[in-house]
C-alpha positions in Angstrom: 5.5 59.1 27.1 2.8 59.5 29.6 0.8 63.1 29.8 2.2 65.0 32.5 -0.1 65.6 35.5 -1.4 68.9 36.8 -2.7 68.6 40.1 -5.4 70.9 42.2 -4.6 71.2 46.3 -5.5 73.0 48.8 -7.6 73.0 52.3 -11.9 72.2 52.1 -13.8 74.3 50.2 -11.4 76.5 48.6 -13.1 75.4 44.9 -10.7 72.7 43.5 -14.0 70.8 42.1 -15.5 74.1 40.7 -12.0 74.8 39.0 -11.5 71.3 37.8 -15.1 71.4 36.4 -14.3 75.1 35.1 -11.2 74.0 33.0 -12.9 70.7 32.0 -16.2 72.4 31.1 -15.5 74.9 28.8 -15.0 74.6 24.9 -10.7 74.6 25.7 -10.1 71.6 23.6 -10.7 69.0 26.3 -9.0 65.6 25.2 -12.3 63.8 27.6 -13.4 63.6 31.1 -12.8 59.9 33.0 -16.0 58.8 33.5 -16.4 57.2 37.4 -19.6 56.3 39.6 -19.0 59.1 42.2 -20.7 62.5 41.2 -17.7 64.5 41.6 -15.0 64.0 38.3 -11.9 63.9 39.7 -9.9 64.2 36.7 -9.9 65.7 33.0 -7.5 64.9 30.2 -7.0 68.6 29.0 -5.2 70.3 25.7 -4.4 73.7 25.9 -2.7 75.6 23.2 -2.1 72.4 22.0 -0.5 70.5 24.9 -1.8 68.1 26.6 -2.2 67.2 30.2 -3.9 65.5 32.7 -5.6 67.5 35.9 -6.3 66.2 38.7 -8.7 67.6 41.6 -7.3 66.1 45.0 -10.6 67.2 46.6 -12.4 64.3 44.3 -10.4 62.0 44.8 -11.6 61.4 48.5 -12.2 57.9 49.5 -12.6 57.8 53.4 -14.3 61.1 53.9 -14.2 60.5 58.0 -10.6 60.7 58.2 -9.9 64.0 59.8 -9.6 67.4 58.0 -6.2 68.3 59.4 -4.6 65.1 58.5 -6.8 64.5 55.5 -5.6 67.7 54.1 -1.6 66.8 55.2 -1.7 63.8 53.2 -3.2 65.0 50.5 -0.5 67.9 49.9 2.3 65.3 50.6 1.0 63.0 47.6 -0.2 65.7 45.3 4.2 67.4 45.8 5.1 63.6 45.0 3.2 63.1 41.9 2.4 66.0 40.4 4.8 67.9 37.8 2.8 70.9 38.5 0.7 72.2 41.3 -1.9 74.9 41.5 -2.0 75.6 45.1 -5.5 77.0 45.6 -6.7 79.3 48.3 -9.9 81.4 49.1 -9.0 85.0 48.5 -12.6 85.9 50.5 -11.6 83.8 53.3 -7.8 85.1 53.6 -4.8 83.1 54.6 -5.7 80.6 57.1 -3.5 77.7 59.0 -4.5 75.1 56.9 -2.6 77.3 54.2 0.3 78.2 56.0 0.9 74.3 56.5 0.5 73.3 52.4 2.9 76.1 51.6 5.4 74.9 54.2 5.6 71.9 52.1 5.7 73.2 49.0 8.5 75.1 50.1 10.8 72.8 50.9 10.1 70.5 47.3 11.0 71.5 43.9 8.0 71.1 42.3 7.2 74.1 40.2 4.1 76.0 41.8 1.4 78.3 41.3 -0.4 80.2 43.9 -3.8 80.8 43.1 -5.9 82.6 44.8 -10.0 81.6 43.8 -13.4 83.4 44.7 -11.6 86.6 43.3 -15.4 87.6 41.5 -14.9 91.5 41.3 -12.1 93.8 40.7 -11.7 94.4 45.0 -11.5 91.1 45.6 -8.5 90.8 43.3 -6.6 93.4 45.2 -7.1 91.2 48.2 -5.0 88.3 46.8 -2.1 90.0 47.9 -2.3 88.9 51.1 -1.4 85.3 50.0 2.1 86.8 49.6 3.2 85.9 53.3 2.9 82.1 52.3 6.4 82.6 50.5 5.0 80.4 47.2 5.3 83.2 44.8 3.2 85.4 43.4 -0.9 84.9 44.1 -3.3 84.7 40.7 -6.6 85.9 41.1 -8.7 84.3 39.5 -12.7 83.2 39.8 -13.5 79.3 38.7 -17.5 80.2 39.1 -17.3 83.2 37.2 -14.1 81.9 34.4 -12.4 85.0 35.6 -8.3 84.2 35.1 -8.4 81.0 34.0 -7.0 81.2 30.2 -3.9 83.1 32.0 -4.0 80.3 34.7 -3.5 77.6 31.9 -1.3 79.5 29.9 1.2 79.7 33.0 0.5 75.9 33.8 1.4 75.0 30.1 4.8 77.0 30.7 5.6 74.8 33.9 5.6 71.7 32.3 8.4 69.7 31.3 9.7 69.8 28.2 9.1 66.2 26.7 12.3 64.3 25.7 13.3 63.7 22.1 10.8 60.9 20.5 13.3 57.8 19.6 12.0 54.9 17.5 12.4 51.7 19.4 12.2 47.8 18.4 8.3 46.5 18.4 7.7 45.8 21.8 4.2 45.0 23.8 4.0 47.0 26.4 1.4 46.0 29.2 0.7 47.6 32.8 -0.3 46.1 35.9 -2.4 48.5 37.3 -5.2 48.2 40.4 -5.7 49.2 43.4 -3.5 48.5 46.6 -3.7 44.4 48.0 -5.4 43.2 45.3 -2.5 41.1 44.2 -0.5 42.7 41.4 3.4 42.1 42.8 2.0 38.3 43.2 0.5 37.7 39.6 4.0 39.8 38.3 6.4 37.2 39.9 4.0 34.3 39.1 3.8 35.2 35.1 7.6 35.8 35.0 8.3 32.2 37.4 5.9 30.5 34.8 7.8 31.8 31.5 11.3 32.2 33.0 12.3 34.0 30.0 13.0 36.8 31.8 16.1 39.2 30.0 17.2 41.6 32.9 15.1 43.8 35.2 15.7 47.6 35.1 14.1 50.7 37.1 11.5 52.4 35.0 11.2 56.0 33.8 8.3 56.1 36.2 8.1 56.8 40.2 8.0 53.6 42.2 7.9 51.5 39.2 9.8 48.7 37.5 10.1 47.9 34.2 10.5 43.9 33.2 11.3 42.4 29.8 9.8 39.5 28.9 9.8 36.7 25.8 6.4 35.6 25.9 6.5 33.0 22.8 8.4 34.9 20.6 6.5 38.1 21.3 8.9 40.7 22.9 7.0 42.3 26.3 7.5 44.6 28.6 5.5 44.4 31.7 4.9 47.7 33.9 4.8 46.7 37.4 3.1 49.4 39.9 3.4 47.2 42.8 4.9 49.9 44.4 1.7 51.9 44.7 1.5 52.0 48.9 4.5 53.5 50.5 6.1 50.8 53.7 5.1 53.1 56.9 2.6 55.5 54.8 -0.3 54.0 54.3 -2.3 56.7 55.0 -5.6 58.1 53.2 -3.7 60.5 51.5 -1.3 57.7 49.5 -4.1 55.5 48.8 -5.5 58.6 47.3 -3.0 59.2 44.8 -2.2 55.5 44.3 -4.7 56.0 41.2 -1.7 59.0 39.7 0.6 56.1 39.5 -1.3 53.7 37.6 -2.1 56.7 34.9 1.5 57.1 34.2 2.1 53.2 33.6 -1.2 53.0 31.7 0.2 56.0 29.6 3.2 54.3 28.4 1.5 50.8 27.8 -0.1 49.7 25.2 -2.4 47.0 27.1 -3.6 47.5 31.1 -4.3 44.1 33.4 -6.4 45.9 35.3 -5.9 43.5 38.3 -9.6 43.3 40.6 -10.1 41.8 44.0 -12.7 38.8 44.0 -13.3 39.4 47.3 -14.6 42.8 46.4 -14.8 42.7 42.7 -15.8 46.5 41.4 -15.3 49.7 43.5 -15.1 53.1 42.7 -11.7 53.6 42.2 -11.4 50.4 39.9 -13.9 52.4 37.9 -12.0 55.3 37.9 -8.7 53.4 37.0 -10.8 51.4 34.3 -12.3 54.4 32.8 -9.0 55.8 32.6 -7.7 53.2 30.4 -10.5 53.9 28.3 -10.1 57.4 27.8 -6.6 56.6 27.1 -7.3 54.1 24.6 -5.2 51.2 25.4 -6.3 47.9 25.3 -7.6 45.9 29.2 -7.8 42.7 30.2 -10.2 42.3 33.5 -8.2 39.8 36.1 -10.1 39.2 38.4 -7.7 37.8 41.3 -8.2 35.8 44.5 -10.8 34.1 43.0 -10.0 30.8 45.4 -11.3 33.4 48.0 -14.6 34.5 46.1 -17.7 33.8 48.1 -19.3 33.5 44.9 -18.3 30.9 42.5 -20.1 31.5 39.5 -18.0 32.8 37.0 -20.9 34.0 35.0 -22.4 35.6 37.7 -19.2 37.7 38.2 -18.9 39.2 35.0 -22.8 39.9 35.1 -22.0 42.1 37.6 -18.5 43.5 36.5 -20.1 44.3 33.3 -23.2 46.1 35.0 -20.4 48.6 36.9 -18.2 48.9 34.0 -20.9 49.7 30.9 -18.7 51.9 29.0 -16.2 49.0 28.0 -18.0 46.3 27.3 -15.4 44.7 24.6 -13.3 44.2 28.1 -12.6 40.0 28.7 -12.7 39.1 32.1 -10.3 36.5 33.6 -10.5 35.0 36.9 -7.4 33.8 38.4 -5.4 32.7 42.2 -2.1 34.8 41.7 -0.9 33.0 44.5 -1.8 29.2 43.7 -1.1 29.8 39.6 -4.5 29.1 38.8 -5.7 30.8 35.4 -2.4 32.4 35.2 -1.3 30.6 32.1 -4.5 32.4 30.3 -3.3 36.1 31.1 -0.7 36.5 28.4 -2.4 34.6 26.3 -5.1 37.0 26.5 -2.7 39.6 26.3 -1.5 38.9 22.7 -5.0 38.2 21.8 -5.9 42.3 22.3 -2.3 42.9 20.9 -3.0 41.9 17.8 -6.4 43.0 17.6 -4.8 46.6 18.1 -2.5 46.0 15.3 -5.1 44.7 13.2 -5.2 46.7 10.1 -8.6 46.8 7.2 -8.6 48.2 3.8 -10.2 51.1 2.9 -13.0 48.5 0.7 -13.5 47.0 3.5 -14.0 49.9 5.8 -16.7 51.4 3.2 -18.7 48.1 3.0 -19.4 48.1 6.5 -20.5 51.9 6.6 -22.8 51.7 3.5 -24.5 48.5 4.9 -24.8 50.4 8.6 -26.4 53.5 6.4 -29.1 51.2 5.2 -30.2 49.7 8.0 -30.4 52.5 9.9 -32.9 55.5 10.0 -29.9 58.5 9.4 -29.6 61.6 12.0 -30.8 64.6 10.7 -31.5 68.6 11.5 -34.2 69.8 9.9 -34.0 68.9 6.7 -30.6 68.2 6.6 -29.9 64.4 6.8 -26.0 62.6 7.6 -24.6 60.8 4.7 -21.4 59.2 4.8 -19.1 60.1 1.5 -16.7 57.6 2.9 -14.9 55.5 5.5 -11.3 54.8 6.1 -8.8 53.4 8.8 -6.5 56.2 9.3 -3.7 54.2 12.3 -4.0 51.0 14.6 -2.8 50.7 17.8 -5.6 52.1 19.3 -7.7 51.4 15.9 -8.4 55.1 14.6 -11.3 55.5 11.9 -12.3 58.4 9.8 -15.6 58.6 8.2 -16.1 62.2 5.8 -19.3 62.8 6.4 -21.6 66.2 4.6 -21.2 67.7 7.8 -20.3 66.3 11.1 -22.5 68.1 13.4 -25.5 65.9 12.7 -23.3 63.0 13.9 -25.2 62.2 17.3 -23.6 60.4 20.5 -26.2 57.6 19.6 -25.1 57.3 16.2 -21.3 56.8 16.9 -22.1 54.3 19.4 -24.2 52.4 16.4 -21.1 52.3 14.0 -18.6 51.4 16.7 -21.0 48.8 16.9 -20.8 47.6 13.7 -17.0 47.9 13.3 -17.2 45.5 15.9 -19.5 42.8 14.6 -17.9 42.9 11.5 -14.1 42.8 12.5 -14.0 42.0 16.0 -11.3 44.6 18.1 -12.3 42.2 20.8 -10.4 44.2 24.2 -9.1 47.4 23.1 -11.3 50.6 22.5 -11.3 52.3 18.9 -11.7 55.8 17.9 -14.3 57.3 15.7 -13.2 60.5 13.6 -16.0 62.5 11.8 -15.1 65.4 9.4 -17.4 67.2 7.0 -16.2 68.0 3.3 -13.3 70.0 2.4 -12.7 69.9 6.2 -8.5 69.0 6.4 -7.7 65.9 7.6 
C-alpha cells in the first residue's frame, strides 16, 4: 500500500516551507527527508503516533517560478485537491483573509477531500483570537497555530492523523515483481511500456490500478511473474499547465510505494534535472530497488556512454549502487536489457545471508577500521544479523548506538556491499545498544 499523502497549500508566503521544515525538523519520529538539489525540501516522510505519511509542501515544489502568481497559485490548489488524501489549507492569520484565499476555499468546497483550515503566524495568544476571521471561507473551523514558534502543531498532526484513510485489510498475494515506471512527463515511459510488453507478448490481461491515472499490466517475463506500474498518465490532455507538472512527481510516489523496483525512465536529451533527483531520491528513501533508463539515447548529443553515467552519477551521489541503461524506446534499442536488469535487482533484494556470514564481515570491517568513540567510550559490535530482504534490512547490536556516526554507517554499507553485492537496490542499517528490544 503506498503512504498516504498529506499535502501543504495555500497563496505565497503564508509559511508552507516553514511548516513543512517545522514538522520535518523536530524529534516527531520522522521516517527521512527526500534529499533534492534545490534548497527548499519539498517533501518529508513523516510518522506520527505511529502512522505514517508522506507531506508535501506545494510551495517547494515550484518549477517555473515566472509563471504568474494568480494562476500559479490556481493550479497548484487544483493538483494538491486531486492528489492529496488530506489538505492543510494554510493562511496568514497576521495578514487576514485575502482573495487569493477566498479562491482556494472555493475549490475546496466543492471536492470531498477532507480539510483542515489552518491559520499560521498565530505567535501570541491575540493573534490566535484573530483566526476567527478565516471562518467566512466556509472550510471549517480555523487552527491557530505558529510553524516558527512550534505553537499548535502536535494538535495539527494529531487531527491530520484522524483524516486519513483507514488502510484496507493486508491480504497475502502470489510472489509477484512489482516494478514502476516512473519519470517525468515526455521522457518516454508509455513508449518503452508498449515496447517491453510488444517484445515479450506474454501479456495476461490489463486492468485499472488501485492508483489515480494509473494502469496496472501483468506480465510473464521468463517465468518470473511481473507487474509493471505504468504512470504514463502523469500530464492531463488539455492541462498541461505548471500546476500538473508540479504534482506529476505525487503520482510517481504512489506507484513507487507499491513497487518493489522503479525504472526511473531519464531523457538523453536532458539526462538529470531536479525533479528526476527528487523522484530518484524518493525511491531511495523508500527503499525499493532502480534501474537508470536513460531513453532517447538515438537523440543524445553525446555519445559516450561512459561519459553519461559520469555525469548521472555526479547528480545522483546518494545511490551510487543504481545501473544505468541507455536505450531508444521508440526504435527497441537496449530494450531487451531492461528486464533483464530488472530481475537482476529482484533477486538481489531477495537475497538472503546467514547470520555467520553477516558477523564475518562486521568483525573484519572492526579491524580495519579506527572505531567511533565519545570520550572514552569506544563502538563495538556484539553482533550482526539480517533481520528481512526485500529491501535487505540489517541489525548490528552494538554497546550503545549513539556512537554510531553517519560516516561509520556509510563504511559498513560499504562493506555489505563488497562482500555480497545488493547491486541496485538500497539496504538498511539498524543499530541497537544492549538489552535494547528488537
Amino acid at each position: 500500500m503506498s503512504k498516504p499523502i498529506v499535502a501543504i497549500i495555500g497563496r505565497q508566503n503564508v509559511g508552507k516551507s516553514t511548516l513543512l521544515n517545522r514538522i520535518a525538523g523536530k524529534p516527531l519520529a520522522i521516517v527521512a527527508d527526500l534529499p533534492g538539489t534545490t534548497r527548499d525540501r519539498i517533501l518529508a516522510g513523516v510518522s506520527w503516533q505511529g502512522v505514517e505519511f508522506t507531506v508535501v509542501d506545494t510551495g517547494g515544489l515550484e518549477l517555473r517560478p515566472h509563471t504568474t502568481i494568480a494562476q500559479g497559485v490556481k493550479d497548484q490548489a487544483e493538483a494538491a485537491i486531486t492528489e492529496a488524501d488530506v489538505i492543510i489549507f494554510l493562511v496568514d492569520v497576521k495578514d487576514g483573509v485575502m482573495p487569493s484565499d477566498i479562491e482556494i476555499a472555493d475549490m475546496l468546497r466543492s471536492s470531498s477531500k477532507p480539510t483542515l483550515l489552518v491559520a499560521n503566524k498565530a505567535d501570541n495568544a491575540r493573534l490566535e483570537t484573530e483566526a476567527v476571521e478565516f471562518y467566512q471561507l466556509g472550510v471549517g473551523e480555523p487552527l491557530a497555530i505558529s510553524a516558527y514558534h512550534s505553537r499548535g502543531t502536535a494538535e495539527l498532526l494529531d487531527k491530520v492523523i484522524s483524516r486519513l484513510p483507514t488502510p484496507p485489510p493486508v491480504e497475502a498475494e502470489p510472489e509477484v515483481m512489482k516494478v514502476a515506471i516512473v519519470g517525468r512527463p515526455n521522457v518516454g515511459k508509455s513508449t518503452l511500456l508498449n515496447t517491453l510488453l510488444g517484445e515479450e507478448r506474454a501479456i495476461v490481461d490489463e486492468a485499472p490500478g488501485t492508483t489515480r491515472d494509473a494502469i496496472d499490466t501483468p506480465l510473464d517475463f521468463a517465468g518470473q511473474s511481473v507487474l509493471l506500474i505504468d504512470t504514463a498518465g502523469i500530464r492531463r490532455r488539455g492541462r498541461l499547465g505548471v500546476g500538473v507538472e508540479r504534482y506529476s512527481v505525487l503520482r510517481a510516489l504512489r506507484a513507487i510505494d507499491r513497487a518493489d523496483i522503479a525504472l526511473l525512465v531519464l531523457d538523453a536529451t536532458e539526462l538529470i534535472t531536479a525533479q528526476d533527483t527528487h523522484i530518484a531520491g524518493y525511491i531511495q528513501q523508500a527503499a525499493k530497488g532502480i534501474v537508470l533508463v536513460v531513453n532517447k539515447w538515438d537523440l543524445a548529443t553525446v555519445k559516450s556512454p561512459t561519459e553519461c553515467t559520469r555525469y548521472i552519477r555526479s547528480r545522483l551521489k546518494f545511490m551510487p549502487y543504481a545501473s544505468v541503461l541507455y536505450i531508444s524506446a521508440k526504435f527497441g534499442q537496449g530494450v531487451d536489457k531492461v528486464m533483464p536488469q530488472v530481475c537482476q535487482v529482484y533477486q538481489e533484494r531477495l537475497k538472503r545471508l546467514s547470520t555467520a556470514a553477516v558477523n564475518s564481515v562486521a568483525q573484519q570491517a572492526m579491524a580495519a577500521h579506527n572505531l567511533p568513540r565519545i570520550g572514552s567510550k569506544r563502538l563495538k559490535i556484539l553482533y550482526a544479523t539480517q533481520a528481512e530482504v526485500n529491501p535487505p534490512t540489517f541489525v548490528f547490536f552494538v554497546n550503545d548506538a549513539k556512537l554510531i556516526h553517519f560516516s561509520y554507517r556509510r563504511y559498513l554499507e560499504n562493506k555489505l556491499r563488497q562482500a555480497f553485492g545488493f547491486a541496485g537496490t538500497p539496504i538498511r542499517l539498524t543499530f541497537k545498544s544492549r538489552g535494547e528490544p528488537c
